[in-house]
C-alpha positions in Angstrom: -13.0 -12.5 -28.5 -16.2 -13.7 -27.4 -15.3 -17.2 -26.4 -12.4 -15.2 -24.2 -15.2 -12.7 -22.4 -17.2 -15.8 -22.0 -14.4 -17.7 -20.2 -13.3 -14.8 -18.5 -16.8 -14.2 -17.0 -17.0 -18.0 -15.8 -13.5 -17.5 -14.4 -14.4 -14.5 -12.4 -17.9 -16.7 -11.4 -16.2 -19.9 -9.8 -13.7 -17.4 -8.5 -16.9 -15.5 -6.9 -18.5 -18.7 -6.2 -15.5 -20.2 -4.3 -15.4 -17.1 -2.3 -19.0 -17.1 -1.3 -18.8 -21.0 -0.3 -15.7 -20.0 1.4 -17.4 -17.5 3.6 -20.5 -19.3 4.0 -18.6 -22.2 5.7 -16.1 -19.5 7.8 -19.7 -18.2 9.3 -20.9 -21.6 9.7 -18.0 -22.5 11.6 -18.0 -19.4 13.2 -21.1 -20.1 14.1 -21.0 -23.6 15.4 -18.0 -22.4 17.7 -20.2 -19.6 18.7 -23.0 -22.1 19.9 -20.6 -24.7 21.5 -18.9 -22.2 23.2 -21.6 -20.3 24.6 -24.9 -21.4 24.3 -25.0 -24.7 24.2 -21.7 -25.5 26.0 -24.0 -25.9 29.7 -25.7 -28.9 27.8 -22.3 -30.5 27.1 -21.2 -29.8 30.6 -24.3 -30.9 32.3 -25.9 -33.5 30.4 -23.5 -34.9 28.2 -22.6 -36.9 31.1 -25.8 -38.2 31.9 -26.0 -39.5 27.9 -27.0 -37.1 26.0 -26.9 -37.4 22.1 -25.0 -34.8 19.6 -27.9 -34.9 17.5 -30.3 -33.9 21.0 -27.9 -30.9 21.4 -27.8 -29.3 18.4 -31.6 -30.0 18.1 -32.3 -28.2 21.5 -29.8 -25.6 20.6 -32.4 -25.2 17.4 -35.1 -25.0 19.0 -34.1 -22.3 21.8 -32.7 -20.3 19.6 -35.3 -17.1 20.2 -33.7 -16.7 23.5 -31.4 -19.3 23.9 -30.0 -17.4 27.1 -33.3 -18.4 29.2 -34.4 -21.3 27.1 -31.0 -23.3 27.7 -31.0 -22.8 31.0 -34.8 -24.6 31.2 -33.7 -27.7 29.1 -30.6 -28.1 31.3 -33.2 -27.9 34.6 -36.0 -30.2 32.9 -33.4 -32.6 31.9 -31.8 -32.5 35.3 -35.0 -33.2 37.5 -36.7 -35.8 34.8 -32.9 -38.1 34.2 -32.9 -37.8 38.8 -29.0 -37.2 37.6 -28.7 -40.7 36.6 -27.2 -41.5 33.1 -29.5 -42.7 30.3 -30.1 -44.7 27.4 -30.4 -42.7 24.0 -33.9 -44.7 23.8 -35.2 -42.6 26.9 -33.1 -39.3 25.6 -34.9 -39.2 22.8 -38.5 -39.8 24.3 -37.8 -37.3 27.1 -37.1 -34.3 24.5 -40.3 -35.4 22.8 -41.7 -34.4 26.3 -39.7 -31.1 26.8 -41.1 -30.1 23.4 -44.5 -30.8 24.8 -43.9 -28.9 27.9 -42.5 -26.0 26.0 -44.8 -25.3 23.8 -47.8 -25.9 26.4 -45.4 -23.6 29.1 -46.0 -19.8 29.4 -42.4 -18.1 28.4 -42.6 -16.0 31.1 -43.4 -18.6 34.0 -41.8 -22.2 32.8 -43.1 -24.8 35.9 -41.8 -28.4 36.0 -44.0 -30.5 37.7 -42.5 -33.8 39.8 -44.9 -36.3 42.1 -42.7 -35.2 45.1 -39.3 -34.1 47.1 -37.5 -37.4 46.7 -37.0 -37.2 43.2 -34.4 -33.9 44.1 -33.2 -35.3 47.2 -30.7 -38.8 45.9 -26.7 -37.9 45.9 -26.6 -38.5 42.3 -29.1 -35.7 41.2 -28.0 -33.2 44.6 -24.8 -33.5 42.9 -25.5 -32.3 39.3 -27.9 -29.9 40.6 -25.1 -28.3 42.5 -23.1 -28.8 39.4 -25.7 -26.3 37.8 -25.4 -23.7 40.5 -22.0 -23.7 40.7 -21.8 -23.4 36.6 -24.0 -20.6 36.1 -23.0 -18.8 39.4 -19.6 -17.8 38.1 -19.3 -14.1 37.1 -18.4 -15.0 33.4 -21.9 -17.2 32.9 -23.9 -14.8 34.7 -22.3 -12.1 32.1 -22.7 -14.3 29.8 -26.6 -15.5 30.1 -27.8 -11.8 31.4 -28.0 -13.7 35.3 -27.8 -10.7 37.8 -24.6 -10.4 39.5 -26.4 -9.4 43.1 -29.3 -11.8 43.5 -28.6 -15.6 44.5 -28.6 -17.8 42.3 -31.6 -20.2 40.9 -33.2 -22.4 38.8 -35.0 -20.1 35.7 -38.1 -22.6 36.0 -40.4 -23.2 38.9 -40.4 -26.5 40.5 -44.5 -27.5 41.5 -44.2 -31.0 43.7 -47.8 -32.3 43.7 -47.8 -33.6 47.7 -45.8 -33.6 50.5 -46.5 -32.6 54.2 -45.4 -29.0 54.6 -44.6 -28.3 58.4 -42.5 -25.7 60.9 -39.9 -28.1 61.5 -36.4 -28.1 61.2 -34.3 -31.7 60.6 -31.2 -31.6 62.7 -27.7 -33.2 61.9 -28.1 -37.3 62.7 -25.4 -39.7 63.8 -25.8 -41.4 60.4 -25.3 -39.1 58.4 -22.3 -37.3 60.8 -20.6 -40.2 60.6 -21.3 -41.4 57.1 -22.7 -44.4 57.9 -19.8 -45.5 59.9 -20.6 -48.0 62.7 -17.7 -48.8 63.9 -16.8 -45.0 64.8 -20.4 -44.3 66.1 -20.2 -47.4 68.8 -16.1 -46.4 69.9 -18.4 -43.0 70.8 -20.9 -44.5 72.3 -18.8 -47.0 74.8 -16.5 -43.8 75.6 -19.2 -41.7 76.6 -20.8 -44.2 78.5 -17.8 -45.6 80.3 -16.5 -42.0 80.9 -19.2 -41.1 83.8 -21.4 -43.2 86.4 -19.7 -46.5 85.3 -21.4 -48.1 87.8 -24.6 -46.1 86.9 -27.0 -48.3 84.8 -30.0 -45.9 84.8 -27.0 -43.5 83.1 -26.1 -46.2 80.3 -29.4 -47.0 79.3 -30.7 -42.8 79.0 -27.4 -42.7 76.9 -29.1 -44.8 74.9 -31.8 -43.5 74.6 -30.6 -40.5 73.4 -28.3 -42.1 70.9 -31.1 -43.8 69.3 -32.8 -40.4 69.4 -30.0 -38.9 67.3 -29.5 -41.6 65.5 -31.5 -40.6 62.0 -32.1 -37.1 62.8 -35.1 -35.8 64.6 -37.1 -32.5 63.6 -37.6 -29.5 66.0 -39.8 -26.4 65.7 -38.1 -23.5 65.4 -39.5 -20.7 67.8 -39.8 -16.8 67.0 -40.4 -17.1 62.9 -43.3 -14.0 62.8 -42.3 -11.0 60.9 -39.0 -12.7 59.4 -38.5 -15.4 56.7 -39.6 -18.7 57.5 -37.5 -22.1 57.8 -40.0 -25.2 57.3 -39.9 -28.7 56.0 -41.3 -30.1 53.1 -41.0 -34.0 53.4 -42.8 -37.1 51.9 -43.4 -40.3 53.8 -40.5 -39.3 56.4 -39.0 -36.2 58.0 -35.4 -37.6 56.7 -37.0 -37.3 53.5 -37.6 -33.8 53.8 -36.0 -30.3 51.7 -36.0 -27.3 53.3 -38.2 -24.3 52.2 -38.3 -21.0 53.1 -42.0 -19.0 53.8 -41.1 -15.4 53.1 -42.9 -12.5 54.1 -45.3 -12.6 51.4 -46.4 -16.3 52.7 -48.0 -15.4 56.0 -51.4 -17.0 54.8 -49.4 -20.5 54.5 -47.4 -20.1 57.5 -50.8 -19.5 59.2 -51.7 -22.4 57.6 -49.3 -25.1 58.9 -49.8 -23.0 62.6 -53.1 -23.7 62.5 -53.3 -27.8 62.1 -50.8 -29.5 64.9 -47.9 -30.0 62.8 -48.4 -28.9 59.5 -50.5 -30.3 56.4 -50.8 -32.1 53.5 -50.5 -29.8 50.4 -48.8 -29.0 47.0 -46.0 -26.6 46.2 -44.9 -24.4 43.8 -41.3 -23.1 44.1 -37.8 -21.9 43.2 -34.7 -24.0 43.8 -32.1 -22.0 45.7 -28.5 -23.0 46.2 -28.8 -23.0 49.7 -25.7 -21.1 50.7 -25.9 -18.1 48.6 -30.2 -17.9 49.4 -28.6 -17.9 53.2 -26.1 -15.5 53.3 -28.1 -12.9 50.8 -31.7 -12.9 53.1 -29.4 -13.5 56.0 -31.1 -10.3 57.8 -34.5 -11.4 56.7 -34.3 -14.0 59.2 -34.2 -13.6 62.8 -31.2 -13.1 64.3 -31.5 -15.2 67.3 -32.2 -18.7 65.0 -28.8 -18.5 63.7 -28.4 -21.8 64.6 -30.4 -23.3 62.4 -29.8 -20.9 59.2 -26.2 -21.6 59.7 -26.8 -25.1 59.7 -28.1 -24.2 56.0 -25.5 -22.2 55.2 -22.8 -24.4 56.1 -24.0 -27.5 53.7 -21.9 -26.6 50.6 -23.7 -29.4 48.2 -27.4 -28.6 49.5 -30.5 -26.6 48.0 -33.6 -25.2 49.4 -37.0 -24.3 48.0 -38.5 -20.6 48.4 -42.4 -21.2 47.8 -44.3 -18.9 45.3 -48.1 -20.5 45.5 -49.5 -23.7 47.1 -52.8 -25.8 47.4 -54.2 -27.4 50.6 -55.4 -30.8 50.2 -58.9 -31.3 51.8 -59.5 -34.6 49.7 -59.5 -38.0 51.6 -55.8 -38.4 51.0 -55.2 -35.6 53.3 -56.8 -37.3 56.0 -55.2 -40.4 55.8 -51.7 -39.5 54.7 -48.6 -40.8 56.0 -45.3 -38.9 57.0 -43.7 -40.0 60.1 -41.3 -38.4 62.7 -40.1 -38.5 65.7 -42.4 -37.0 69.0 -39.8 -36.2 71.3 -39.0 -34.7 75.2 -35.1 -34.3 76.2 -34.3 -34.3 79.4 -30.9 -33.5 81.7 -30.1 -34.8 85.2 -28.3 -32.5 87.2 -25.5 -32.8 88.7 -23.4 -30.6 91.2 -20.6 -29.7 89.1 -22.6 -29.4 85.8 -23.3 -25.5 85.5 -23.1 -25.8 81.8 -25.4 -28.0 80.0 -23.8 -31.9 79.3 -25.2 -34.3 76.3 -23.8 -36.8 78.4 -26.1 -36.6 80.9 -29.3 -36.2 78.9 -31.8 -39.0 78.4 -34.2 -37.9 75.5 -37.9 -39.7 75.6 -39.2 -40.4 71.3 -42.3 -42.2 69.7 -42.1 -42.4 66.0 -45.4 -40.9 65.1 -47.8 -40.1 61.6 -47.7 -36.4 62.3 -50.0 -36.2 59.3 -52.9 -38.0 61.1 -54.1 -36.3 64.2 -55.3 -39.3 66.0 -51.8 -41.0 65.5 -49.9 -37.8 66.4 -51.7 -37.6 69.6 -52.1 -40.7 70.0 -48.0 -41.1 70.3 -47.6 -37.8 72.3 -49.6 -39.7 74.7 -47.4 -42.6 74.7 -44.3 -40.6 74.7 -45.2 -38.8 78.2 -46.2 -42.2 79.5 -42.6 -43.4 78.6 -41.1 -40.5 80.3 -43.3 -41.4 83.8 -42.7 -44.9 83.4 -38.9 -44.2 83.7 -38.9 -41.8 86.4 -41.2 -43.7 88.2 -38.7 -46.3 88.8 -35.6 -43.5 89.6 -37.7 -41.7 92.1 -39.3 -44.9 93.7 -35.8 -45.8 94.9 -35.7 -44.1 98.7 -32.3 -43.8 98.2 -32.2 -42.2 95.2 -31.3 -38.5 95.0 -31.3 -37.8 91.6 -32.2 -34.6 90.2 -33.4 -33.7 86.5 -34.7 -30.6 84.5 -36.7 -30.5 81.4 -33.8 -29.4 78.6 -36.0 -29.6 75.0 -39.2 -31.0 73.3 -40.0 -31.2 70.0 -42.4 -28.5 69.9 -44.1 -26.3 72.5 -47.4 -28.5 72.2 -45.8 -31.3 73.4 -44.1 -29.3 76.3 -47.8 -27.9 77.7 -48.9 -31.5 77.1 -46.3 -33.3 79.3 -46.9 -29.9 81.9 -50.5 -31.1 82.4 -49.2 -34.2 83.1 -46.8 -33.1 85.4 -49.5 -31.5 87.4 -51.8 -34.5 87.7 -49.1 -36.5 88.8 -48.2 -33.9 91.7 -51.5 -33.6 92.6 -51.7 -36.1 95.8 -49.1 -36.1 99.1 -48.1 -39.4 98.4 -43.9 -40.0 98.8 -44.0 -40.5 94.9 -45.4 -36.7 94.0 -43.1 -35.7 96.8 -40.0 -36.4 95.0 -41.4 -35.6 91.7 -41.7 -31.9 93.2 -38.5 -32.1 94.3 -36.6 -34.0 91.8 -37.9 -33.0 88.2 -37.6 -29.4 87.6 -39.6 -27.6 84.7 -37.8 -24.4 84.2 -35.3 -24.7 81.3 -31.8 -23.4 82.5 -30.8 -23.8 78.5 -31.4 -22.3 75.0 -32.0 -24.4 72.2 -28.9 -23.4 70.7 -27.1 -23.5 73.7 -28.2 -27.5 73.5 -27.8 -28.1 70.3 -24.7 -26.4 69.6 -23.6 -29.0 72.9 -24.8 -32.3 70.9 -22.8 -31.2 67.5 -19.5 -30.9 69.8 -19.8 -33.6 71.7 -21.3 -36.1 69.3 -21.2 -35.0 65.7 -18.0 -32.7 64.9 -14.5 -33.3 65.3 -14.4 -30.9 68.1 -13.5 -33.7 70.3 -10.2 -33.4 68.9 -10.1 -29.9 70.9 -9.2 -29.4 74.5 -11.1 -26.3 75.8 -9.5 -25.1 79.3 -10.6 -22.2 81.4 -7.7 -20.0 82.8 -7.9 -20.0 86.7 -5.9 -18.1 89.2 -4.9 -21.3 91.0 -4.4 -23.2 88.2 -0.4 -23.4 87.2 -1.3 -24.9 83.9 -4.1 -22.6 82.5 -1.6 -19.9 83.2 0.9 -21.5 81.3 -1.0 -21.6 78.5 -2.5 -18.2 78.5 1.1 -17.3 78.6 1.6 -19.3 75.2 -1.5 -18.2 73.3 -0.8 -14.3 74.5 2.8 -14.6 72.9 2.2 -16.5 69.9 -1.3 -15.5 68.9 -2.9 -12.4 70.7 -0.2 -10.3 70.1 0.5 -10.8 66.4 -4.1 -10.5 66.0 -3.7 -6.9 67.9 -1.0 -5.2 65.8 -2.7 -1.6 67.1 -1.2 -1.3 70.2 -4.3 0.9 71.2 -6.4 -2.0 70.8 -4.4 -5.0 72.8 -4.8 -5.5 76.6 -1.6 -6.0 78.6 -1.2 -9.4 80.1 -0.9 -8.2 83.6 -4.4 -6.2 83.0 -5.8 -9.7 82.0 -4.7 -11.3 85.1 -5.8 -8.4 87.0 -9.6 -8.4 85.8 -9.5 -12.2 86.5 -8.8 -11.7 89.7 -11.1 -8.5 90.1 -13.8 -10.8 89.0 -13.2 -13.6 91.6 -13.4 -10.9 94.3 -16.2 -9.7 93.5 -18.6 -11.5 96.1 -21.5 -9.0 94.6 -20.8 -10.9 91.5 -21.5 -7.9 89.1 -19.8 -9.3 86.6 -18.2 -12.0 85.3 -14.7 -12.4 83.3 -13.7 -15.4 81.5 -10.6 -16.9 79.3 -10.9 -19.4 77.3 -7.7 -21.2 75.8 -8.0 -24.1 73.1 -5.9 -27.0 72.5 -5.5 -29.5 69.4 -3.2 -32.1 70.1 -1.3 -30.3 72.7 -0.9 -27.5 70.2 -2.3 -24.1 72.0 -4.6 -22.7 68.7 -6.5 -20.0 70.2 -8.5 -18.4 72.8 -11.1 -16.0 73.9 -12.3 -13.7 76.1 -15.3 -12.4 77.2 -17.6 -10.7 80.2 -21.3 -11.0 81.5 -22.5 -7.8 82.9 -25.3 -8.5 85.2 -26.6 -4.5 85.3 -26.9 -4.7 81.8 -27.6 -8.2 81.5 -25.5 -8.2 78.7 -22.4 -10.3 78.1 -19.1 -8.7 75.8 -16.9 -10.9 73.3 -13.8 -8.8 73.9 -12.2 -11.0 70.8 -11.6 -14.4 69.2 -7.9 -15.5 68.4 -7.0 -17.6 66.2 -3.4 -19.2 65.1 -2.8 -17.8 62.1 -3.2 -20.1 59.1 -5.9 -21.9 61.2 -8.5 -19.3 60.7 -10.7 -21.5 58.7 -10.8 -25.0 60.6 -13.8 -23.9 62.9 -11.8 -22.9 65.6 -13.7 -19.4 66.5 -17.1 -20.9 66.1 -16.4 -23.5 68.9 -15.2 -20.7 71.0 -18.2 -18.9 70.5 -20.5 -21.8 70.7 -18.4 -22.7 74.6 -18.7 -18.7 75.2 -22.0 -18.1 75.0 -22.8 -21.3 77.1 -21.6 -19.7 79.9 -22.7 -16.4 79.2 -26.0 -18.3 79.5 -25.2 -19.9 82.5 -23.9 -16.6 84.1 -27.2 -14.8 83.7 -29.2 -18.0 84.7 -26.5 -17.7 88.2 -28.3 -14.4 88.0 -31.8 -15.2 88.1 -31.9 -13.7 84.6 -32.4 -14.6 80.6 -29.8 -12.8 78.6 -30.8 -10.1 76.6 -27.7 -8.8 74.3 -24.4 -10.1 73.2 -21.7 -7.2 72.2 -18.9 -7.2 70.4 -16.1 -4.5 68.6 -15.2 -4.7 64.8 -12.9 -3.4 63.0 -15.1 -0.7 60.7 -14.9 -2.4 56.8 -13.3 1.1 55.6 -10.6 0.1 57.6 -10.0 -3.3 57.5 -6.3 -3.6 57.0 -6.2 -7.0 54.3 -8.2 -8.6 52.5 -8.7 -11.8 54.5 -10.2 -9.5 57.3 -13.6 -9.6 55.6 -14.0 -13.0 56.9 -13.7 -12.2 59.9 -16.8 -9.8 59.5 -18.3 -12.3 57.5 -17.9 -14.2 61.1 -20.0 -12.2 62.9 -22.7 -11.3 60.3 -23.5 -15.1 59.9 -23.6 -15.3 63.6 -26.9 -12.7 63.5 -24.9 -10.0 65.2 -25.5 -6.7 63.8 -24.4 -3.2 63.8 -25.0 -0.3 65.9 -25.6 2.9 63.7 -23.9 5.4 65.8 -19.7 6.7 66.0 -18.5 4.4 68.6 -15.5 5.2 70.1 -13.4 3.1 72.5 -12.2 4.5 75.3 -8.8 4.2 76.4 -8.0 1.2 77.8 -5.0 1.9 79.4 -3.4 4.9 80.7 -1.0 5.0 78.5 -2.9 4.3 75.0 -5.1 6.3 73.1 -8.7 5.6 72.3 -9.9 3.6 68.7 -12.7 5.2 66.0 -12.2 2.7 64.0 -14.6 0.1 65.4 -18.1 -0.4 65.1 -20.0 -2.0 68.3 -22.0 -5.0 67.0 -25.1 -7.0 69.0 -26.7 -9.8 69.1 -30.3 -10.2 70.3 -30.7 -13.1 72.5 -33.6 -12.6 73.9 -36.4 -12.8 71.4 -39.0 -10.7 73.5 -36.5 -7.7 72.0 -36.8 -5.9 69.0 -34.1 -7.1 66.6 -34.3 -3.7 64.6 -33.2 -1.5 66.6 -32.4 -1.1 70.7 -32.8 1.5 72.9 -30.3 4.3 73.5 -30.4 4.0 77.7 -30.3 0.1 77.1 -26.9 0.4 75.0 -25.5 3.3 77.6 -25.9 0.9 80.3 -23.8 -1.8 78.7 -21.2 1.1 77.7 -21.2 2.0 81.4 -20.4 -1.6 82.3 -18.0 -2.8 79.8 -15.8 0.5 80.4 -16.2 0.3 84.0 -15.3 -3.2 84.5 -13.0 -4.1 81.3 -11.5 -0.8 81.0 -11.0 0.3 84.6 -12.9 3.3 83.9 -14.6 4.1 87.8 -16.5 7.4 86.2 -18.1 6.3 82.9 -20.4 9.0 82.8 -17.8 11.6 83.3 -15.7 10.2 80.7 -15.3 12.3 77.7 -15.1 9.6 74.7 -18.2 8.0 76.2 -20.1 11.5 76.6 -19.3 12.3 73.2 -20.7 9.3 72.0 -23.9 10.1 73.8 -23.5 13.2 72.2 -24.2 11.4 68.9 -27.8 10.1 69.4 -30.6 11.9 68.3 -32.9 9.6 69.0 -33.9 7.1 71.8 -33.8 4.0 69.6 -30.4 3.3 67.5 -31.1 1.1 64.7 -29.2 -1.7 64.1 -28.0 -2.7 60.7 -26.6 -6.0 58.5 -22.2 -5.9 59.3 -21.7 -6.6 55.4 
């Protein structure tokens, strides 16, 4: 009886026993998937490929287990910056987690810093492209749900990033013919010999400033952005070189560094503590922090889908002897255009664009090239304007930065300073009043030398002109019509024709009424239209067509680019600087699909901005009805205005004008939509506000 109890209770105890090991290895498991799945699976997706052991992951796994959320995210970003996003030998794997255990432990949770010599060792393809592997890994919605990332700011690296030297300065690196045309040679020269046979064959004084500029572009020079006060910042951080350079953004709580790098000529020596932004999401989040009229350049940013930038937290001037004789070089530059009698709009053709490649960390070398550079630019016009028969006429387009501008001005002036025949035609023949914007330029040279928008044909529609008619015939039918399916909204084609021609009569020239049509390949693929009002000294986009299923090739921004060009060009005509840009959007509440939020993702990246007041548009035909269901958006050109807001009698007057002249309104003021709009305003300044 005893024995059978006895074997009964060891029964029931393996029985038990089993059981227990049997759960013990189900939670185990459980467990193990648990990890791999969700903790530990960014290690095996971002470093296993760079050789990473099984061992080192469950290890680090371990050991960031009291918040493995954060702590994961760390390893992955130390791992990332100290391997350069190369592969490596399980000899260096293990070493380099002996030295994230080092860095952990001596790290303060809350504040983790990694600490590299300087920007190169982020800027190779190899370690770009796992970075941006990172971002794009933890910026889905699932892993931001997953490791507790918010779902509204941009994404980031969870450590800091402290780079012991570089030379911080305002400057932005622009797009080179290297890198455009990925290295390409063969493509670069067929450009070069059919820009330079395409004009002045016979010319050689045009050849050789063609070169000139080429070789300018050639790496990518640096420019100062203008108008950064009271908005975020773009700078560059570079060591040894401007092309090895990262962008970083000085926010508003970084004025005492901005006034820093203001303060020396180009910038200074120093170290940086920062965050690592994917560029694109840091871009299109702040967009409104930056000001609107440097869209250029922050779309530049925006555009690079593979690039990061740095936001700076902290720095620390170096004073030390290092600081005075450091070395970063760029190029000192001065652009200038000749002008011809049919070139109203500004030509990359005909610039010729004066560089010195200069230590803009030493002062003595920095000046020391400027002084060379403006040399340079007299040497050559010395030898244009000595030729009696020479009629040649240039204007100053660009300089690197406005210290180089005054500096070549005080030139100017000495050499105009006698009566001899020499300052005569230097009087005469090189003009100092810009006729351009910098984006006005720059958005030239990307269409001309660094996109495919060669490929398009852009053609202004003219009265006499059998063929532009034709084709405004073409895009009306088989694009305009099917983008304007509120008949309220679309303009006639006769009313099109008419305003052209109201324009052309109009030897007052208050306004000015353009159509633009595009080509690719003989293929119309869309078109715009827009005004320049010259009481308001505003200009209107009244749209931007676009073939459907074509919407995302670029098409609209290289009709915007060409629009306002002439826009420019119009107010220059008018002895005036533009001050707005206006346009009409469809109110988001009433967008109609979902791919329409694009197209007000269009115009917010652009810098244009909404209007907080009910805008209604009038009738713009007798027999349609007016819209509510648009929102008037503006851009500020003109950087003397206030990008916040804009004066009620300012906005009337452009009302006034665009209904007058694009709706055939005589009586503006009488009308009863634009009354009641005035009606609206309380106050004498409307603000203006982010589109989406």
């Amino acid at each position: 009886m005893i024995d059978s109890v006895f074997k009964n209770a060891v029964n029931w105890m393996s029985v038990a026993n089993t059981f227990i090991q049997f759960v013990a290895s189900v939670a185990a498991i459980a467990t193990i998937i648990y990890l791999y799945i969700c903790d530990y699976r960014p290690i095996i997706k971002l470093l296993k490929p760079l050789g990473i052991t099984n061992r080192l992951i469950f290890m680090s796994v371990f050991h960031c287990r009291k918040n493995p959320r954060k702590h994961i995210r760390v390893f992955c970003e130390y791992m990332l910056i100290k391997s350069e996003g190369h592969y490596r030998t399980k000899r260096w794997w293990g070493k380099s987690y002996q030295n994230f255990l080092a860095f952990f432990n001596d790290s303060d949770r809350d504040n983790f810093i990694i600490e590299i010599d300087n920007c190169t060792y982020i800027l190779d393809d190899e370690i770009s492209e796992r970075i941006d592997q990172y971002f794009n890994y933890f910026d889905s919605k699932y892993n931001r749900k997953i490791f507790k990332i918010s779902s509204i700011v941009p994404i980031s690296f969870c450590s800091s990033i402290k780079f012991s030297q570089g030379f911080l300065s305002p400057n932005f690196l622009l797009t080179g013919l290297m890198s455009s045309y990925k290295n390409n040679w063969e493509n670069l020269i067929k450009k070069y010999i059919s820009l330079s046979c395409s004009l002045s064959a016979d010319d050689s004084n045009y050849s050789s400033g063609l070169y000139y500029t080429f070789a300018w572009l050639l790496w990518g020079p640096s420019f100062k952005i203008k108008n950064q006060e009271n908005h975020f910042k773009l700078c560059q951080y570079a060591f040894g070189d401007e092309n090895n350079s990262i962008n970083v953004i000085l926010n508003n709580d970084n004025d005492e560094l901005w006034n820093a790098i203001n303060n020396h000529l180009n910038g200074l020596l120093c170290s940086l503590t920062c965050k690592l932004y994917k560029a694109n999401k840091y871009v299109d989040f702040y967009r409104e922090k930056f000001n609107p009229t440097n869209a250029y350049f922050t779309n530049k940013v925006s555009e690079e889908e593979t690039t990061f930038l740095l936001e700076s937290t902290s720095y620390r001037m170096r004073n030390d002897y290092k600081a005075s004789n450091y070395y970063c070089t760029a190029y000192v530059w001065i652009m200038f255009e000749e002008q011809l009698s049919n070139n109203r709009y500004f030509s990359p053709q005909n610039t010729v664009t004066f560089f010195e490649h200069a230590n803009i960390a030493n002062h003595t070398n920095y000046n020391f090239c400027i002084d060379s550079l403006i040399s340079k630019c007299f040497l050559y016009f010395d030898g244009i304007f000595s030729d009696p028969s020479c009629n040649k006429k240039f204007t100053l387009s660009l300089t690197m930065n406005e210290f180089i501008e005054n500096q070549f001005k005080d030139k100017f002036k000495l050499k105009i300073a006698d009566d001899s025949d020499l300052s005569k035609k230097y009087k005469n023949s090189l003009l100092l009043k810009k006729k351009h914007s910098e984006s006005v330029i720059l958005n030239a040279f990307d269409q001309v030398f660094l996109g495919e928008d060669n490929m398009y044909e852009i053609v202004e529609v003219k009265l006499n002109d059998a063929k532009s008619l034709t084709m405004l015939g073409e895009f009306y039918m088989s694009i305009y019509i099917n983008s304007f399916r509120d008949i309220n909204e679309r303009e006639c084609l006769d009313n099109m024709l008419n305003y052209l021609k109201k324009s052309n009569d109009d030897l007052n020239n208050n306004y000015y009424y353009h159509i633009l049509i595009i080509k690719k390949q003989g293929e119309v693929v869309g078109g715009i239209i827009f005004d320049y009002f010259i009481t308001s000294n505003s200009g209107v986009i009244e749209f931007i067509c676009v073939k459907s299923g074509r919407e995302s090739e670029g098409i609209g921004t290289i009709l915007y680019n060409k629009s306002i060009e002439y826009l420019m060009a119009d107010a220059k005509a008018s002895h005036k600087n533009l001050d707005y840009i206006f346009c009409e959007t469809e109110k988001k509440e009433t967008l109609k699909n979902g791919a329409s939020e694009n197209y007000l993702y269009f115009w917010s990246k652009l810098g244009f901005r909404r209007a907080q007041f009910r805008y209604i548009q009038p009738a713009i035909d007798i027999d349609k009805e007016s819209v509510d269901t648009l929102d008037l958006v503006l851009l500020s050109i003109n950087p003397i205005n206030n990008t916040d807001s804009i004066l009620f009698d300012k906005l009337q007057c452009f009302i006034y004008d665009y209904a007058k002249y694009a709706m055939n309104i005589e009586q503006p003021d009488k009308n009863p939509y634009i009354k009641e709009m005035g009606r609206n305003v309380e106050s004498k300044g409307i603000s203006l506000t982010k589109i989406i």
